[in-house]
N, C-alpha and C positions, 0 to 999 in steps of 0.2 A: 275373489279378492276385489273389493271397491276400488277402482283409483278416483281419487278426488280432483276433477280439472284446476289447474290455477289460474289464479283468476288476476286478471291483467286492469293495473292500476288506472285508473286512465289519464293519470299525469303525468305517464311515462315519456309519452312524446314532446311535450314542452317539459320536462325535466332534464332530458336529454340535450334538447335545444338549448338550454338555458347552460349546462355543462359544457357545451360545442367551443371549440377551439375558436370559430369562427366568430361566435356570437360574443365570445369577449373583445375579442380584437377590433370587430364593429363597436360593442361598446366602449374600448377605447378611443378608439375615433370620435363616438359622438361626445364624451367625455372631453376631451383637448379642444374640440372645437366648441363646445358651450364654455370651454373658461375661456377660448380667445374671443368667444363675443363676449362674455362678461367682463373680461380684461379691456375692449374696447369703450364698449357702454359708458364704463368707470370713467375712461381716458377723455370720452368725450364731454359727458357731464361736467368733471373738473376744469377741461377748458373753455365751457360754453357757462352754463350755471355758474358752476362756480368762480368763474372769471367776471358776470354779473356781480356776486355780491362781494370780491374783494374789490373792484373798481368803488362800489358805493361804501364800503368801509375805510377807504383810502381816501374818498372825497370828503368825508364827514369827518374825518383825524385833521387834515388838513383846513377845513371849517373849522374847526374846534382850536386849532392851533392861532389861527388868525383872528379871531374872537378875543382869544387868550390875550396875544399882544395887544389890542386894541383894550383889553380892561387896566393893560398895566401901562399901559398912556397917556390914555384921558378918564377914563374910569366907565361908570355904568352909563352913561349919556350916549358915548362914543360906540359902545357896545348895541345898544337902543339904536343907535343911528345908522350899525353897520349892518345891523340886520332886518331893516328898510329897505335900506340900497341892492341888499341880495333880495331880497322879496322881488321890489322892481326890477329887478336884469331879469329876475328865471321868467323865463319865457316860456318854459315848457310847463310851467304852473308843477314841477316835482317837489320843490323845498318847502321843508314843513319847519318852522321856529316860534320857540314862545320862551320867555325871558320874563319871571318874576321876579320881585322884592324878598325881602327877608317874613315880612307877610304872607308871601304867596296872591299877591296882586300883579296883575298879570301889570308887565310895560310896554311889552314889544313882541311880535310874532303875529302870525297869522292860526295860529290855536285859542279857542274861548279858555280853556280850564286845560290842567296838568294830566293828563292821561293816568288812569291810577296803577297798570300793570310797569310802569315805568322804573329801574333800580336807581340805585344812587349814583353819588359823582363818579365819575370816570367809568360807569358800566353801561352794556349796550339791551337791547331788546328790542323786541319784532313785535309788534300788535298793531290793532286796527285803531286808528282815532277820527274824530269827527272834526274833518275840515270843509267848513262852509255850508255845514248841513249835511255832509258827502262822508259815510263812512269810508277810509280805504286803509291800505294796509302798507305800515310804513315800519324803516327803521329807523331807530331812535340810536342816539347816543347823548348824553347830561354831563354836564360841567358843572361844577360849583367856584363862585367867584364873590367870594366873601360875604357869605350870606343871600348872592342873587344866587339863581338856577337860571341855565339857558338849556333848552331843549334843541338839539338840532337834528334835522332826519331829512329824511326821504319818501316819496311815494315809491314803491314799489310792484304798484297792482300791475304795471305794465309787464317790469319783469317776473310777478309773480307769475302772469300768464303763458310769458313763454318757458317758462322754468315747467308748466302744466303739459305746454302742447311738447315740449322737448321729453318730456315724461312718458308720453301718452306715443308718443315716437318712439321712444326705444322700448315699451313695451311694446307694440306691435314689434317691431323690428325682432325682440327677446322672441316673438313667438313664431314670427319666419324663422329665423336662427334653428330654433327647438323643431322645426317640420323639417327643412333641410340636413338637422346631424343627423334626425331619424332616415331620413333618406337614403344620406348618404355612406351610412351605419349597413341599412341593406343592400346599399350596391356594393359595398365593400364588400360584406358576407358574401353576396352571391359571387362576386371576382375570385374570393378566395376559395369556394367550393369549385368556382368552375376551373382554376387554376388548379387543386388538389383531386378533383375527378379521376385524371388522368395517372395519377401513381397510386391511387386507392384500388382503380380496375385494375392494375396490371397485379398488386400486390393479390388482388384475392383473384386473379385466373394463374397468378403463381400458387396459390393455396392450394385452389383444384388443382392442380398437375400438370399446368401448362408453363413448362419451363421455357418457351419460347419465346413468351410474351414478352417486352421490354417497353419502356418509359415514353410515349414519344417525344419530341423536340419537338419549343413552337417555334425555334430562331430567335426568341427575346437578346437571350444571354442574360436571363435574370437570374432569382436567386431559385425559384422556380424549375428552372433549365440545368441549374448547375446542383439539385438535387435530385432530378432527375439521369442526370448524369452519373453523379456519386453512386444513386439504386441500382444502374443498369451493369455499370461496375462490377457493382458485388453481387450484382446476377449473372455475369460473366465470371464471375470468379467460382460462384456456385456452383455453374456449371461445369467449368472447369473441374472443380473438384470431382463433381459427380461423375466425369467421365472418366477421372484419373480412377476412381474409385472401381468404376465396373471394365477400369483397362487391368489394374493389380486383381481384383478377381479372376480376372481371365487367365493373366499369367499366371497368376498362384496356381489354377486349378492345371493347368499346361504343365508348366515349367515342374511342379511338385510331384504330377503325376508319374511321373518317368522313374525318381528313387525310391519313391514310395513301390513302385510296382516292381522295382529290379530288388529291395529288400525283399519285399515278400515273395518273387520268383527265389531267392535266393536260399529263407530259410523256409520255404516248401519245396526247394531240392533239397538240400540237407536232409528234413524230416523224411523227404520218402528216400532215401540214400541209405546205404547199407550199415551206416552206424559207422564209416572213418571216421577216428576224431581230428584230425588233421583237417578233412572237409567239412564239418560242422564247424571249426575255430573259423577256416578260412569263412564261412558262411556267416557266422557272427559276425565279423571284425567289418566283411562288409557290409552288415547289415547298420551295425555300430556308425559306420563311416556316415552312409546317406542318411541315417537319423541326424548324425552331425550337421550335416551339409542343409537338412531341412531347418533344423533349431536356428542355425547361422542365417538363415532367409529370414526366418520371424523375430529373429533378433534385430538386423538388421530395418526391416521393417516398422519394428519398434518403435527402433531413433527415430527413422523419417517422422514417424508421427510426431513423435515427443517434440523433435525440432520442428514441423511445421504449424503445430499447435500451442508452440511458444512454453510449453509447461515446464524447460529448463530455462528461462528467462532467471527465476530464481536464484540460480546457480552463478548468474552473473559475477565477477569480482574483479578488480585491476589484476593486471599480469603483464609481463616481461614474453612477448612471444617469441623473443630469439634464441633463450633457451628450450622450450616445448620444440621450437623446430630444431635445434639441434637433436636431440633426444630422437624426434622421428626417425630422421635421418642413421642415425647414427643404429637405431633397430633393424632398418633397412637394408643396412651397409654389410650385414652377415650375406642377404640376399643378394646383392650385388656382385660381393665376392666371392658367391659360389657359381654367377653366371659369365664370371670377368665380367662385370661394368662396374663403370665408376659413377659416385655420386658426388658432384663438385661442389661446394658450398659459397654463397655469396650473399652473406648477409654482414649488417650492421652491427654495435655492440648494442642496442637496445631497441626495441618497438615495444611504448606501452598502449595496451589495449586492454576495452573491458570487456570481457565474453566471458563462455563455459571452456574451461582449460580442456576437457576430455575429448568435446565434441570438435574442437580446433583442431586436434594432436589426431583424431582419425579422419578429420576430412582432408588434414595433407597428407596423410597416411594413405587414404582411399589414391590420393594421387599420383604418388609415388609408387605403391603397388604397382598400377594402370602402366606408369612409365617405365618401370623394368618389365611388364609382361613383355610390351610391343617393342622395346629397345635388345637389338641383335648385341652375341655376343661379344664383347670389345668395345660398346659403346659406353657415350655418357648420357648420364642425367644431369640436369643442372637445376638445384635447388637456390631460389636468390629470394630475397624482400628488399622492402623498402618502406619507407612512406611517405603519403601521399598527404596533398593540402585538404584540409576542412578534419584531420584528425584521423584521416582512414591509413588502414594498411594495405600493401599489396606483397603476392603469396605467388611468384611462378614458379612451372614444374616444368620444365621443357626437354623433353628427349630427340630422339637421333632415331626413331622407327619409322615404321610405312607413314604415319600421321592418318587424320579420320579425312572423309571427304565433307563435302559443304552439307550435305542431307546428312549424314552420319554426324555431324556437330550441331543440326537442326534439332535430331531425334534424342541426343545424348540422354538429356534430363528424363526421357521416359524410364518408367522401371521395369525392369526384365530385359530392356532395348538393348540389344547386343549386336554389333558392328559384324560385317561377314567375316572381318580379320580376324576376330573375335573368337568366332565360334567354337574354334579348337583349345581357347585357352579356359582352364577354369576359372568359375565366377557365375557371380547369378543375376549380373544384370542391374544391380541394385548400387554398385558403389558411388556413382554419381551422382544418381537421385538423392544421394544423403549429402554429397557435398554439396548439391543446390541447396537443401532443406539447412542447412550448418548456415551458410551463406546469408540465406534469406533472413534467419534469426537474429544473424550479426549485420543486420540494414545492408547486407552487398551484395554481391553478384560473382556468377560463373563466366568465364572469358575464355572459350575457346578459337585458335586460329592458328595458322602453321608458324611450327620454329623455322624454317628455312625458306619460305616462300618459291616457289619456282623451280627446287630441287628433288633429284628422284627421287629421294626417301626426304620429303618434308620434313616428317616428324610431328609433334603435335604439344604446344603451346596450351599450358591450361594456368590462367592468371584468374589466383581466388582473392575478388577486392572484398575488403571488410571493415566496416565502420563509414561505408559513401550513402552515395543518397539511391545507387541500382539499390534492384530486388530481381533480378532475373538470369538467366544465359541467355548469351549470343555466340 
């Protein structure tokens, strides 16, 4: 069989580059900073140039205005006369004037002949005309005064010139501007590879298998730092799970091994047994039992998922929690009073909340169970709510038993984790671990600590908040 190599583009590597997170973000930069030099360029031209020719457009309106009244005074003489006197004041030789008849005979100015690019009355124009032999380049503005024409203008070769070198200035300037974005474009790029380096390696020595690795911290506290934070997080949390993960294998294969083998020690006594049927039922019913008792763990198990995985999130809808906790209670209450204890009730006429109704009703369940195991006969449990500011609920269950120790309320949330008080009672370890998971779903937290602080049978304090800002036990 032929394999045909493939064969490698070779504009794959600036095609990539040019794709690069980095290389846009540079070219935004150099983009924002060539409009704020072009932004400036503009700003300065208008007040530098263009403050040049409204100064000489406002000098020549003003000419033309004082012209005007001088024709409606004395007439065309006075006019002739006035533009003698400005001829003799300019000193700087700028002022250009010529003033014909109805003719086109010239009277007055310092022009031989009427320039022919020139427009009519009251319009302006820029060309070159021939003053004293000396082409230069002037603007013009024309009046008409009843049959005379007066031309009045300006030399402007002066300012044409700085108008040239101001030109030839911000074009150089346009093209420093244009070498520094690109500069600045790659130091940028490289800042931001070099700032991204750092969570790209850890993310692909997370790829390979190295669940160790973490984000480092440069101490900025930028934006940088605080997503590097965020990743290591939920590498932490990763972790966490992974371990929670190959902790429930452990116990599964532990904790399952024992009925699984007492089944089967069971019905391979029966089978080699002499054929009682009395011992083969006995043999069933127990075998029947621990398959129960397994199904119960992977059921259990289930929920944990389903609630740590958020997949009843769906299920969410408003709800009245003071009735579901009455209902618990009151399922309980047969158990109770087959151990003599009592179940005191101390709740409100209402707590509305939005959660999974089922998943609520078995994590006070789970806890109330927990409270008549460890609670001696004659005592009480005390079932109470409340609510709490920012919209949250609160759910204690507090009994009258031995109570758990400080490590024993550390370990709680594990699954399988069973207290040495424990041991004797039935259970698999798992009830808690679902009222964390219920908890977490519902934004809140597990609260364990003693009902009686100080005394010989503490007892044990379990407050489920729901709808706060925890997510955890303590």
């Amino acid at each position: 069989m032929l394999t045909v190599p493939q064969s490698t583009n070779a504009w794959d590597p600036l095609l990539r580059f040019l794709r690069g997170a980095s290389f846009r973000f540079a070219l935004l930069f150099a983009g924002v900073y060539s409009a704020a030099t072009i932004l400036f360029a503009l700003i300065l031209w208008f007040a530098t140039a263009g403050s040049l020719d409204r100064q000489t457009d406002a000098a020549l309106r003003t000419d033309a205005f004082g012209l005007t009244e001088r024709w409606r005074e004395a007439g065309p003489s006075a006019v002739a006369e006035a533009i003698s006197e400005r001829l003799a004041a300019d000193v700087e030789n700028h002022a250009i004037y010529l003033m014909t008849d109805a003719d086109g005979r010239r009277v007055a100015g310092n022009l031989d002949r009427w320039p022919p690019d020139t427009a009519g009355d009251g319009e302006w124009a820029a060309t070159a005309v021939a003053r004293e032999g000396v082409q230069v380049e002037a603007r013009l503005y024309t009046i008409g005064l009843d049959g005379y024409r007066v031309l009045i203008g300006r030399d402007v070769d002066e300012k044409q010139r700085l108008r040239d070198l101001l030109a030839e200035g911000i074009a150089w300037s346009a093209m420093a501007a244009a070498v520094i974005a690109l500069l600045g474009a790659a130091v940028l790029r490289r800042a931001l590879e070099h700032r991204l380096r750092p969570a790209s390696q850890t993310a692909r020595a997370i790829a390979a298998g190295d669940l160790s690795r973490r984000v480092p911290n440069s101490g900025r506290d930028d934006e940088f730092d605080r997503l590097g934070e965020s990743m290591n997080a939920m590498l932490d949390r990763i972790d966490r799970l992974m371990e929670g993960i190959r902790g429930v294998s452990d116990s599964i294969a532990h904790d399952l091994r024992t009925p699984i083998a007492r089944a089967r020690a069971k019905l391979e006594e029966a089978q080699a047994g002499t054929g009682d049927a009395e011992a083969l039922r006995a043999a069933m019913e127990q075998g029947i039992t621990d398959l129960d008792n397994i199904s119960r763990v992977f059921e259990a198990l289930l929920r944990i998922a389903e609630a740590e995985a958020g997949a009843r999130r769906a299920a969410f809808a408003p709800l009245d929690l003071v009735p579901v906790l009455r209902d618990v209670a009151e399922f309980y209450g047969v158990v109770a009073e087959s151990r003599d204890q009592t179940i005191a009730l101390d709740l409100p006429e209402q707590l509305e909340l939005v959660g999974d109704r089922d998943l609520l009703a078995q994590a006070v369940g789970n806890l109330l169970d927990n409270a008549l195991k460890f609670t001696p006969a004659g005592g009480t449990v005390r079932l109470s709510a409340q609510a709490v500011p920012r919209d949250g609920v609160e759910v204690t269950i507090a009994d009258s038993g031995p109570g758990l120790s400080a490590e024993g309320r550390a370990r709680a949330g594990e699954r399988f984790f069973r207290a040495d008080a424990a041991r004797a009672t039935p259970g698999s370890g798992l009830g808690l671990s679902l009222v964390i998971a219920v908890a977490h779903l519902h934004s809140g937290e597990l609260v364990l600590d003693d009902a009686e602080p100080g005394a010989d049978q503490p007892g044990l304090r379990a407050t489920l908040r729901l709808g706060g800002p925890g997510a955890s036990i303590r």
